[in-house]
PyMOL Python script that loads the backbone (N, CA, C, O; Angstrom):
from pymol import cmd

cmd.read_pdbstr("""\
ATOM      1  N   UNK A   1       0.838  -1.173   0.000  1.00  0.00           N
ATOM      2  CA  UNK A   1       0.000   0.000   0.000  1.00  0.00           C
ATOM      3  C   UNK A   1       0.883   1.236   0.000  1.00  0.00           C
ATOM      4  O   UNK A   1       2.048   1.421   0.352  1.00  0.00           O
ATOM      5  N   UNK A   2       0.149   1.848  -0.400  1.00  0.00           N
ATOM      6  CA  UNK A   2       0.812   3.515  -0.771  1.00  0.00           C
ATOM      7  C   UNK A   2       0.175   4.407  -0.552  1.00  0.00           C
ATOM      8  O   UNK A   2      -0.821   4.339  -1.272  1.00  0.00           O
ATOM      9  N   UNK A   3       0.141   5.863   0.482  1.00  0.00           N
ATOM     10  CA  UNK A   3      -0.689   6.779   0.345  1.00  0.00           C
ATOM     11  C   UNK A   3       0.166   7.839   0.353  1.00  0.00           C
ATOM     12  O   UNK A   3       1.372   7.699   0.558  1.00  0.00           O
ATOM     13  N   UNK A   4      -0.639   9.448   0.039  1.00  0.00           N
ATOM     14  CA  UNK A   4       0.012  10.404  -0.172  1.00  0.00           C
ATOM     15  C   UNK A   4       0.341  10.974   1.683  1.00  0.00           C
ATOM     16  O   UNK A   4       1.292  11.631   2.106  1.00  0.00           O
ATOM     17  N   UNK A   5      -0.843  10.413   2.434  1.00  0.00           N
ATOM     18  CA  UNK A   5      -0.391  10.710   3.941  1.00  0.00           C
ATOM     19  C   UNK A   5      -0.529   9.842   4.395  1.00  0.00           C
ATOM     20  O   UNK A   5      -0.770   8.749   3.881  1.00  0.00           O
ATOM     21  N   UNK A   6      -0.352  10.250   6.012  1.00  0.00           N
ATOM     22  CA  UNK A   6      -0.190   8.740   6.986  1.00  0.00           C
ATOM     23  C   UNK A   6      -1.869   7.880   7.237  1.00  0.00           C
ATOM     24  O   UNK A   6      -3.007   8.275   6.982  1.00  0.00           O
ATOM     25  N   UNK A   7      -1.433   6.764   7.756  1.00  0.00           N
ATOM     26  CA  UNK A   7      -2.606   6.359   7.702  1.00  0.00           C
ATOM     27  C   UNK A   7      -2.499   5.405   9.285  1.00  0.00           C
ATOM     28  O   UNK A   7      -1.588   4.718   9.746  1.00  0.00           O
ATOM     29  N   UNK A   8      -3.850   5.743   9.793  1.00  0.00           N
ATOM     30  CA  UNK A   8      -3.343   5.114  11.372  1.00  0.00           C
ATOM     31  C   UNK A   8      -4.208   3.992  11.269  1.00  0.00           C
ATOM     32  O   UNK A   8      -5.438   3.945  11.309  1.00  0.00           O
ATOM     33  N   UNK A   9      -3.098   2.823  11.087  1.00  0.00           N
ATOM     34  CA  UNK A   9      -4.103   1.490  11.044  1.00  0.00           C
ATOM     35  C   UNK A   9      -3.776   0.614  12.441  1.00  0.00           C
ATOM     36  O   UNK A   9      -3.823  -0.614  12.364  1.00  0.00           O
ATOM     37  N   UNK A  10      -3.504   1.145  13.492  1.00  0.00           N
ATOM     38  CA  UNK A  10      -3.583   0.787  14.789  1.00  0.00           C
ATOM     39  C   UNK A  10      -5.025  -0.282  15.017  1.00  0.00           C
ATOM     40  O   UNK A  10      -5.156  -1.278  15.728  1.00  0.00           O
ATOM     41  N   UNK A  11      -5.991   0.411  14.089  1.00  0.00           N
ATOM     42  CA  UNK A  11      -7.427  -1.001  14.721  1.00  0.00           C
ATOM     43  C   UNK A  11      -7.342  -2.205  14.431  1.00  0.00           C
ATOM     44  O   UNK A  11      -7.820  -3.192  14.989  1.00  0.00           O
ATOM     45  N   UNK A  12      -6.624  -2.085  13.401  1.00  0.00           N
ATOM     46  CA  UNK A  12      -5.934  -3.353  12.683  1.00  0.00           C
ATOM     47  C   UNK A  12      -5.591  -4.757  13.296  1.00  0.00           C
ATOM     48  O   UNK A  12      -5.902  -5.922  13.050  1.00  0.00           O
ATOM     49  N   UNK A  13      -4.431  -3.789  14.646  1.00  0.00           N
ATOM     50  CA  UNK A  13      -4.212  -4.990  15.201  1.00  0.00           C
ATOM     51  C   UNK A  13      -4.918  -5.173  16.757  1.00  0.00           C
ATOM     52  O   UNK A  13      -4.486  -5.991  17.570  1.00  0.00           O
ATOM     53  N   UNK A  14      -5.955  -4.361  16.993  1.00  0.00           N
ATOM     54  CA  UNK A  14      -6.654  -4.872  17.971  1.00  0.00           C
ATOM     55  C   UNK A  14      -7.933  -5.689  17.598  1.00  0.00           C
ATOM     56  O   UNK A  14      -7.725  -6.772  17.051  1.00  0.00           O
ATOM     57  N   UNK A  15      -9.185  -5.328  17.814  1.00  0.00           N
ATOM     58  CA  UNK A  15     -10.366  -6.213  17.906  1.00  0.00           C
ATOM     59  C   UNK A  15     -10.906  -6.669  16.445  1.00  0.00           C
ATOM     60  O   UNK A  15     -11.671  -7.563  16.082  1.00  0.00           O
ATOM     61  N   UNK A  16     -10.064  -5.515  15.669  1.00  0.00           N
ATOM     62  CA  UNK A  16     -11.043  -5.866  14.278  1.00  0.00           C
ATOM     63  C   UNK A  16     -10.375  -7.186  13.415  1.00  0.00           C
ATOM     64  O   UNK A  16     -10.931  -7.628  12.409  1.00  0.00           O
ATOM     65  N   UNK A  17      -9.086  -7.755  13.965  1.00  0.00           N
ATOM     66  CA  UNK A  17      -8.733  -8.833  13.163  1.00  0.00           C
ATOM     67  C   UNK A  17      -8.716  -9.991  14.363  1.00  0.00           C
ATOM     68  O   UNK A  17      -8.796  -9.715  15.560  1.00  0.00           O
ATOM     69  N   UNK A  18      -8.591 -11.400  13.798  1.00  0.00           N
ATOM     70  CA  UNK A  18      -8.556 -12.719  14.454  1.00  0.00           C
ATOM     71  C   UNK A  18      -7.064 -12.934  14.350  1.00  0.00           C
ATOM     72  O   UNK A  18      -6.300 -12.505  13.486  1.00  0.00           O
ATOM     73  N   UNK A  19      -6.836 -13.586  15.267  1.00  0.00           N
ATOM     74  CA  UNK A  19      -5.184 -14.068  15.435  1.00  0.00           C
ATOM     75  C   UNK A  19      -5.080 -15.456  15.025  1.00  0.00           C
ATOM     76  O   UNK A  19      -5.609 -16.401  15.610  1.00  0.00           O
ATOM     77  N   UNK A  20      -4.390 -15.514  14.018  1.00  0.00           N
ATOM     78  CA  UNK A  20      -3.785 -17.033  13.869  1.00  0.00           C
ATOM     79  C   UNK A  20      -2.697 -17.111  13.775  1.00  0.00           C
ATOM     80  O   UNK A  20      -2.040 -17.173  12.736  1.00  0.00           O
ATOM     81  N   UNK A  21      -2.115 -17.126  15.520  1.00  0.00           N
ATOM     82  CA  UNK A  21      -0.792 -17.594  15.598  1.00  0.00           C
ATOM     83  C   UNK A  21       0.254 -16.618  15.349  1.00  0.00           C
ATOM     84  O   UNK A  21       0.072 -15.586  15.995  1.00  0.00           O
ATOM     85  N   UNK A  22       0.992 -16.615  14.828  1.00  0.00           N
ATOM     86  CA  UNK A  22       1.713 -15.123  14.843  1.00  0.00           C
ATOM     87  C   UNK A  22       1.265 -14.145  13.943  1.00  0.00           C
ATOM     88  O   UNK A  22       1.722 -13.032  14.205  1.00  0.00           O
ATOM     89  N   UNK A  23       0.618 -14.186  13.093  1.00  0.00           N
ATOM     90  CA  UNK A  23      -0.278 -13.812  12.105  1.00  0.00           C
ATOM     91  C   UNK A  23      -1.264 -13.103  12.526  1.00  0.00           C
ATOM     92  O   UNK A  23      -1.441 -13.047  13.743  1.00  0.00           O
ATOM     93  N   UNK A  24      -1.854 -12.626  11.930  1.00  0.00           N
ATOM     94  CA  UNK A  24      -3.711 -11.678  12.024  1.00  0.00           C
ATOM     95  C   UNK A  24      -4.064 -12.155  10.605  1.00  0.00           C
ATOM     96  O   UNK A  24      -3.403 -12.350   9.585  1.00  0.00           O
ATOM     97  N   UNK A  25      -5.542 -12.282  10.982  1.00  0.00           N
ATOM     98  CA  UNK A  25      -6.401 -12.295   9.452  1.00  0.00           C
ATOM     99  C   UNK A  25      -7.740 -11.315   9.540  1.00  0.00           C
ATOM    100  O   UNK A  25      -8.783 -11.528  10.159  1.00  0.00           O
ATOM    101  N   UNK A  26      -7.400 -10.253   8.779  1.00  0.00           N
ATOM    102  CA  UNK A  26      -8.590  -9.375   8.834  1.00  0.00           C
ATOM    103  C   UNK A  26      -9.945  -9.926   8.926  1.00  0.00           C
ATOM    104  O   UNK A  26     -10.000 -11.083   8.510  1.00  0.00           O
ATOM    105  N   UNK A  27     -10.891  -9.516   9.284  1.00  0.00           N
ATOM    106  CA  UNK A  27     -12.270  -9.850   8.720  1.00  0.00           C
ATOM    107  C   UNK A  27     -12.620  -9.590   7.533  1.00  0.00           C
ATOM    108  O   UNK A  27     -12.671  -8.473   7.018  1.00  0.00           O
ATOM    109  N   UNK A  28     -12.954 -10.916   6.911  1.00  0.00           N
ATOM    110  CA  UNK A  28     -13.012 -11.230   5.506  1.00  0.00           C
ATOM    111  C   UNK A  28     -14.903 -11.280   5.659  1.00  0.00           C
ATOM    112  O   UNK A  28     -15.586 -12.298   5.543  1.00  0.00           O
ATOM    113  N   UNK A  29     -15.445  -9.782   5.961  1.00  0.00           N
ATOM    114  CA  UNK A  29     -16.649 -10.056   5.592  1.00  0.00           C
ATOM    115  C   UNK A  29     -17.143  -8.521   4.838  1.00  0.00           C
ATOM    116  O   UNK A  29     -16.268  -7.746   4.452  1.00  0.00           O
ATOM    117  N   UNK A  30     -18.943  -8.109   4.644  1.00  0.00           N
ATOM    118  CA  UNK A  30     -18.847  -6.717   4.019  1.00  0.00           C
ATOM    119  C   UNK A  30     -18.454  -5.802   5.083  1.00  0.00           C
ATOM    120  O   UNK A  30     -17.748  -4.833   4.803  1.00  0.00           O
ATOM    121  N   UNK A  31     -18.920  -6.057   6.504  1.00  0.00           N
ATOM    122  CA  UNK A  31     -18.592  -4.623   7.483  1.00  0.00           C
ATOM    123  C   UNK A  31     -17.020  -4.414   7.657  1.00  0.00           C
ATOM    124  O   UNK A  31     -16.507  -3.299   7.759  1.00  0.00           O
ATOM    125  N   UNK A  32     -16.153  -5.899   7.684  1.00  0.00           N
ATOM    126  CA  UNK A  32     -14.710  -5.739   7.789  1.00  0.00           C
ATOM    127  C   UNK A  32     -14.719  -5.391   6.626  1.00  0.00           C
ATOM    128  O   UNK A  32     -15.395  -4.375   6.785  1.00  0.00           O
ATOM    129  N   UNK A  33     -14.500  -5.415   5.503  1.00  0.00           N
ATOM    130  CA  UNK A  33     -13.968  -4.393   3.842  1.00  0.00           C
ATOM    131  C   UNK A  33     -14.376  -3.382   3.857  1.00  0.00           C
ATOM    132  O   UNK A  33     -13.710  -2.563   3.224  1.00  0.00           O
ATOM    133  N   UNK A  34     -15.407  -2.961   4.420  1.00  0.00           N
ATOM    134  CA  UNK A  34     -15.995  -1.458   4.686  1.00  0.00           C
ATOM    135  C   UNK A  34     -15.131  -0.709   5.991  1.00  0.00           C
ATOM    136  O   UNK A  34     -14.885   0.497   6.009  1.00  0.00           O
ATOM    137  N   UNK A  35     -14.759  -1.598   6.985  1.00  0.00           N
ATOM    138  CA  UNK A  35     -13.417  -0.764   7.840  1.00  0.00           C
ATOM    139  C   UNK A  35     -12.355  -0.752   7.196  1.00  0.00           C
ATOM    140  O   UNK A  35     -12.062   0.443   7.213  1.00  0.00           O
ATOM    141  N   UNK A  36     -11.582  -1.268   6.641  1.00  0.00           N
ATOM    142  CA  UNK A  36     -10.504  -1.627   6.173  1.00  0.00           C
ATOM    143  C   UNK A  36     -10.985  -0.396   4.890  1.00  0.00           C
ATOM    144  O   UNK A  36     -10.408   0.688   4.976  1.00  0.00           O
ATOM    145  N   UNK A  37     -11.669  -0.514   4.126  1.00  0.00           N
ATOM    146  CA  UNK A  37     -11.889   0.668   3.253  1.00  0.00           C
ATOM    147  C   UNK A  37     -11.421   1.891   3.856  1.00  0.00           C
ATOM    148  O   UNK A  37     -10.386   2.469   3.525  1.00  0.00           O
ATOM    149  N   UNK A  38     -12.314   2.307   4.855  1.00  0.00           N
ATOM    150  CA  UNK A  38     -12.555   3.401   5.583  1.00  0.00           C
ATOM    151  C   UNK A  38     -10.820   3.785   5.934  1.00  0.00           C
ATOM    152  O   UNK A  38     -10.123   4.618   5.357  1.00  0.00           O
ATOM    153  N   UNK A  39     -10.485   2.979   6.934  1.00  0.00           N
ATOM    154  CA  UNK A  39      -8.871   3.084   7.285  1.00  0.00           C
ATOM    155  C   UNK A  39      -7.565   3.334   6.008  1.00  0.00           C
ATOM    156  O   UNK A  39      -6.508   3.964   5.972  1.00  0.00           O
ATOM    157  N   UNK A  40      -8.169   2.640   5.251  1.00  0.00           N
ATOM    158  CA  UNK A  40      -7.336   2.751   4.178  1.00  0.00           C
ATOM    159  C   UNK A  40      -7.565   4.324   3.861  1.00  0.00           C
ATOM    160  O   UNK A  40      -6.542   5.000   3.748  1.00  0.00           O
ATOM    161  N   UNK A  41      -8.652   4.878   3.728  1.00  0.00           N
ATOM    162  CA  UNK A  41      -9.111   5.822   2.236  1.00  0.00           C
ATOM    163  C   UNK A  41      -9.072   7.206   3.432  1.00  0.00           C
ATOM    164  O   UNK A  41      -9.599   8.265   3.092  1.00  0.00           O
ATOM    165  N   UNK A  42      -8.395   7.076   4.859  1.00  0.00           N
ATOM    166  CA  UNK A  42      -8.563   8.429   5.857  1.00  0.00           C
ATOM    167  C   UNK A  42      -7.773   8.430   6.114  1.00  0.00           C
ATOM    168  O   UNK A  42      -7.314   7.329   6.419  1.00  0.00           O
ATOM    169  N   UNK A  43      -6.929   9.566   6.230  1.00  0.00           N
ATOM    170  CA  UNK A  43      -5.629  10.543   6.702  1.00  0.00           C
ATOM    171  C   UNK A  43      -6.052  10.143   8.057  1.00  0.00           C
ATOM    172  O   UNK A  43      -7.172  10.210   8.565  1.00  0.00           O
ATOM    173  N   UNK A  44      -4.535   9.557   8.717  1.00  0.00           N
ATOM    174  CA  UNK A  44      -4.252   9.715  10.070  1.00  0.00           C
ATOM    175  C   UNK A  44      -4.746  11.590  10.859  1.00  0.00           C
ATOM    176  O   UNK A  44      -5.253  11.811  11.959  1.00  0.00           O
ATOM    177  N   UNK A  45      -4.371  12.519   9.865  1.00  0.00           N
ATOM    178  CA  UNK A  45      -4.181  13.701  10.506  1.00  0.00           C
ATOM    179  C   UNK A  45      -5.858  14.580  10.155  1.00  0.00           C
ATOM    180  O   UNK A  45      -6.069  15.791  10.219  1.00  0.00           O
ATOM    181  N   UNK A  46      -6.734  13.596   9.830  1.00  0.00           N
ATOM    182  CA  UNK A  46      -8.061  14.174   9.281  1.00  0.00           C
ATOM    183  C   UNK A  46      -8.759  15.215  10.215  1.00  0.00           C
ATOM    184  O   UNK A  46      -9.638  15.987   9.831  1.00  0.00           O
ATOM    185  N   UNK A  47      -8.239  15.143  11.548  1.00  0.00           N
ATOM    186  CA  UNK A  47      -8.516  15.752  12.843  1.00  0.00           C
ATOM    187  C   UNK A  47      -7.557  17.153  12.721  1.00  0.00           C
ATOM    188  O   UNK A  47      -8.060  18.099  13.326  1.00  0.00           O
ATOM    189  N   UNK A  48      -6.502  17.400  12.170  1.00  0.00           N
ATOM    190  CA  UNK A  48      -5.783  18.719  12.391  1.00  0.00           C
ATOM    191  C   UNK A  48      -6.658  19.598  11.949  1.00  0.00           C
ATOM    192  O   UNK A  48      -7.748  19.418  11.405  1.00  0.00           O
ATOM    193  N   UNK A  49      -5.935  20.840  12.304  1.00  0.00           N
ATOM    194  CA  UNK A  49      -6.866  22.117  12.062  1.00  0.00           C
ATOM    195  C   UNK A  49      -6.664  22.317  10.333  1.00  0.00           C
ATOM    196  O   UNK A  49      -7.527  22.604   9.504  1.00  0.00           O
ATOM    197  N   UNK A  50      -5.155  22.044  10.127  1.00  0.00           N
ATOM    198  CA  UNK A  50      -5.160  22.639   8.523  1.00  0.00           C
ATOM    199  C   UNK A  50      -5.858  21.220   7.810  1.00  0.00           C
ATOM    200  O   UNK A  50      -6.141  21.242   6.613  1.00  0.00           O
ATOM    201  N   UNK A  51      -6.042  20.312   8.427  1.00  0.00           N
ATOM    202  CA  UNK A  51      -6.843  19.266   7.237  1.00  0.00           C
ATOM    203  C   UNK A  51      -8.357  19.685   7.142  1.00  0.00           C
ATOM    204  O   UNK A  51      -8.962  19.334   6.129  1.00  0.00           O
ATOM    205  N   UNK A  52      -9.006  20.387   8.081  1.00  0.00           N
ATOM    206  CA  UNK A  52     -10.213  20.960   8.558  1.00  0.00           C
ATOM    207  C   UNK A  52     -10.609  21.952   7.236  1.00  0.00           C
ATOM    208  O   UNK A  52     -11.460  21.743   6.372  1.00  0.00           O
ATOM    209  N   UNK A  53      -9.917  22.819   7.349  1.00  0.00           N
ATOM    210  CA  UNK A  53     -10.117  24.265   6.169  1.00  0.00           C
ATOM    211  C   UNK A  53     -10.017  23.670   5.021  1.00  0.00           C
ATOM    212  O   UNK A  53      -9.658  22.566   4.612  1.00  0.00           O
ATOM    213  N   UNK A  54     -10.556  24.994   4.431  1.00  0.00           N
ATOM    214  CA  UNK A  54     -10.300  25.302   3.001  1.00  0.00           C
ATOM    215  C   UNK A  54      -9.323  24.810   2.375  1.00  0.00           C
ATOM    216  O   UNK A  54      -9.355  23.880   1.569  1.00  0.00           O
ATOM    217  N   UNK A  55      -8.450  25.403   2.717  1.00  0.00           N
ATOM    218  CA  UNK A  55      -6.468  25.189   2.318  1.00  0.00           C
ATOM    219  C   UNK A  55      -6.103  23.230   2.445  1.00  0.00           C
ATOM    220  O   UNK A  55      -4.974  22.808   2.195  1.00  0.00           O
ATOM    221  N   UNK A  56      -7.470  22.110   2.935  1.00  0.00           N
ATOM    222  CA  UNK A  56      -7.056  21.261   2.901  1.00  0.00           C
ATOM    223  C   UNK A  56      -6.314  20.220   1.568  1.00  0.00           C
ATOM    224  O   UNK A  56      -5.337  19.475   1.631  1.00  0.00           O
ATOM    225  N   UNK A  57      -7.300  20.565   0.313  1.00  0.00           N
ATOM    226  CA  UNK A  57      -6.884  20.337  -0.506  1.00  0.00           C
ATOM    227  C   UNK A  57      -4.843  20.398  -0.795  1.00  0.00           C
ATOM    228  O   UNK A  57      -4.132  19.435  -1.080  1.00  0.00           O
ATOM    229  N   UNK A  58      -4.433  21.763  -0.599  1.00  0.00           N
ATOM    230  CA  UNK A  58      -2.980  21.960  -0.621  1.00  0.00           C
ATOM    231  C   UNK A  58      -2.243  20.831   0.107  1.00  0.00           C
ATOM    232  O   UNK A  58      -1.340  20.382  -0.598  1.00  0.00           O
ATOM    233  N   UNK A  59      -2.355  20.203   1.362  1.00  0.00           N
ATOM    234  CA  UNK A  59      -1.542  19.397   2.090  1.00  0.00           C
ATOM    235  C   UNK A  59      -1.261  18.294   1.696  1.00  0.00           C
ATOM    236  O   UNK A  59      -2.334  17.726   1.493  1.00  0.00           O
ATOM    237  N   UNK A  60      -0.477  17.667   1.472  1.00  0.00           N
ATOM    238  CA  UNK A  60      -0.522  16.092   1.111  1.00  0.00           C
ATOM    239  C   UNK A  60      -0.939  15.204   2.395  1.00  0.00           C
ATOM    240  O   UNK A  60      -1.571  14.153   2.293  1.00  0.00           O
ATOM    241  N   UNK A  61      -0.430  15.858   3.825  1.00  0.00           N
ATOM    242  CA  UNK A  61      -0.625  14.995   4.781  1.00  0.00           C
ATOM    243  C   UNK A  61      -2.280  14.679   5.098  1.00  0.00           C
ATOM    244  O   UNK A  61      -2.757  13.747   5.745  1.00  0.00           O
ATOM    245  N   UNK A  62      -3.017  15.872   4.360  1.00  0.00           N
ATOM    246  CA  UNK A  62      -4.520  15.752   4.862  1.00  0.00           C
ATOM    247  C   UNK A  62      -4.889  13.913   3.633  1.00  0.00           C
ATOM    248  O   UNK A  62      -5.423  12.891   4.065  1.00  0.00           O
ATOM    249  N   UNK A  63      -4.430  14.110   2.342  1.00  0.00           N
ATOM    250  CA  UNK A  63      -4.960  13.202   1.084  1.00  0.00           C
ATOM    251  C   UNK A  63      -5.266  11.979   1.883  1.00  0.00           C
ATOM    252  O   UNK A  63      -4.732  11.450   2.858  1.00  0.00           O
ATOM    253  N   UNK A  64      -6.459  11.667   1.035  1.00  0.00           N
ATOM    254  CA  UNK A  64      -7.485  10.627   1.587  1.00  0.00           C
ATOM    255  C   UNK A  64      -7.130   9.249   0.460  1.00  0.00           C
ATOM    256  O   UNK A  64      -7.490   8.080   0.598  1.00  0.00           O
ATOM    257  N   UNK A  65      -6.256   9.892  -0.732  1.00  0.00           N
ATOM    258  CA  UNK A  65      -5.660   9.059  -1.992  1.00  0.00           C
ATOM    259  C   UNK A  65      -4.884   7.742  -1.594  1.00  0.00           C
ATOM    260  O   UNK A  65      -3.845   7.915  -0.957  1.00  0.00           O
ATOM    261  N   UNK A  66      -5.272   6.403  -1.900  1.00  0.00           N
ATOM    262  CA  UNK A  66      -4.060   6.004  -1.437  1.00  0.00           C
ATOM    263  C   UNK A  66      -4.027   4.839  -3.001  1.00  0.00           C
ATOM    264  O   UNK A  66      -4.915   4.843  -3.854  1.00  0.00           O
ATOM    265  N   UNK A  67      -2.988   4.087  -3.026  1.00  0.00           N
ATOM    266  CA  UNK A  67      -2.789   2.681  -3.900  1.00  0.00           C
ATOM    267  C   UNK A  67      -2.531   1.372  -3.203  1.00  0.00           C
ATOM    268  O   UNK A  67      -1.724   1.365  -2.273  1.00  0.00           O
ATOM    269  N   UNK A  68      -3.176   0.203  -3.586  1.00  0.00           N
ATOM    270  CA  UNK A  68      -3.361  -0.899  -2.962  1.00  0.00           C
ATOM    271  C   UNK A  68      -2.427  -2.271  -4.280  1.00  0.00           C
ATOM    272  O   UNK A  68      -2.105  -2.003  -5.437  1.00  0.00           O
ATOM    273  N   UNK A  69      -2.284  -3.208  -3.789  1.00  0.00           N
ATOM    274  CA  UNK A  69      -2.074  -4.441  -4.649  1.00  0.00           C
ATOM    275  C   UNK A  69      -1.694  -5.390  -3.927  1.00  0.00           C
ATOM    276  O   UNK A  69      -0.734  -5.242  -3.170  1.00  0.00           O
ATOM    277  N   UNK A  70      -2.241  -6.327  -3.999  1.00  0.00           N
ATOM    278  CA  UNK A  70      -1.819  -7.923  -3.833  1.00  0.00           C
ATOM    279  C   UNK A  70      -1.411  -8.505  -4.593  1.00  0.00           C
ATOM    280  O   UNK A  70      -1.874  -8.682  -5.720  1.00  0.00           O
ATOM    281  N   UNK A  71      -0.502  -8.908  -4.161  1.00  0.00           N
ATOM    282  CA  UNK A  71       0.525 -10.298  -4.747  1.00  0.00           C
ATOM    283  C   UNK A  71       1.097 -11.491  -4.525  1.00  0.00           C
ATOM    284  O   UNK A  71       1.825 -11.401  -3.536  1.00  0.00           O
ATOM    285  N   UNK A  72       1.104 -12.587  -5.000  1.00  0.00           N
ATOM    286  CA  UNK A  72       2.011 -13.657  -4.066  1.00  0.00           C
ATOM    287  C   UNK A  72       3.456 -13.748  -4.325  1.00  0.00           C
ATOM    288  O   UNK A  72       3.977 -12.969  -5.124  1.00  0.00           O
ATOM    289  N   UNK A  73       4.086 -14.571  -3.756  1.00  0.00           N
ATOM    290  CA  UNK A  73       5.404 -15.098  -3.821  1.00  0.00           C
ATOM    291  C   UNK A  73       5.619 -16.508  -3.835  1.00  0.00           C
ATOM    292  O   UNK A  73       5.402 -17.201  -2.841  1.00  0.00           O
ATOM    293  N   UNK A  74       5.980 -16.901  -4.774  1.00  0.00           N
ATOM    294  CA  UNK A  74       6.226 -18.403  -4.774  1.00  0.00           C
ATOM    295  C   UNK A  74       7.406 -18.463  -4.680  1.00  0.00           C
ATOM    296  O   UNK A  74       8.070 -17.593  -5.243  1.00  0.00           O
ATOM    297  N   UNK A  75       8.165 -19.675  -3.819  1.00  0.00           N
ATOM    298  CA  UNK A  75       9.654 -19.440  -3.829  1.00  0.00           C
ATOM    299  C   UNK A  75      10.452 -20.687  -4.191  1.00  0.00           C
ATOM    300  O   UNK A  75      10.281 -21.713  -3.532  1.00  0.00           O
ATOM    301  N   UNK A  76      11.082 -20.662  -4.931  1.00  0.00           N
ATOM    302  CA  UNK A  76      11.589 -22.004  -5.677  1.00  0.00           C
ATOM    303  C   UNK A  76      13.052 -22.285  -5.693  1.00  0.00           C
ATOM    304  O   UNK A  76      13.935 -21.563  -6.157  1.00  0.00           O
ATOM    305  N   UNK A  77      13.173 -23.459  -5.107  1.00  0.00           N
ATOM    306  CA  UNK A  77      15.017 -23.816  -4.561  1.00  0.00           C
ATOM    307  C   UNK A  77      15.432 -24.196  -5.605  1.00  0.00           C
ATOM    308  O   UNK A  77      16.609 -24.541  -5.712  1.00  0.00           O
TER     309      UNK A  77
END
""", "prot")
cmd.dss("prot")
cmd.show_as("cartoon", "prot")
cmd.util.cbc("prot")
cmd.orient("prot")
């Protein structure tokens, strides 16, 4: 993942995912893709005063923009 600002995915690793083992597995349902949306697509700093105004557009730290991709790795000896 890639965004133009920060992104506070702290819920991540508390209640909203299941633990398997050293691992987490998000909730693979519509309300978990709709958090995980949400977290993804909101500026950590959506709360400052300059992300608030007018002038938010100008900041990169306010951008709600981000890029996603999945991929695997197969690994071959």
């Amino acid at each position: 993942m890639v965004a133009d600002g920060p992104r506070d995915l702290s819920e991540l690793s508390g209640n909203a995912v299941n633990r398997a083992g050293p691992f987490v597995k998000s909730l693979n349902d519509a309300a978990g893709r709709a958090q995980l949306g949400h977290l993804l697509s909101t500026s950590a700093t959506e709360n400052d005063p300059v992300c608030r105004g007018p002038q938010r557009k100008l900041h990169r730290q306010c951008s709600d923009a981000y890029g996603a991709a999945m991929f695997s790795i197969t690994e071959v000896e």
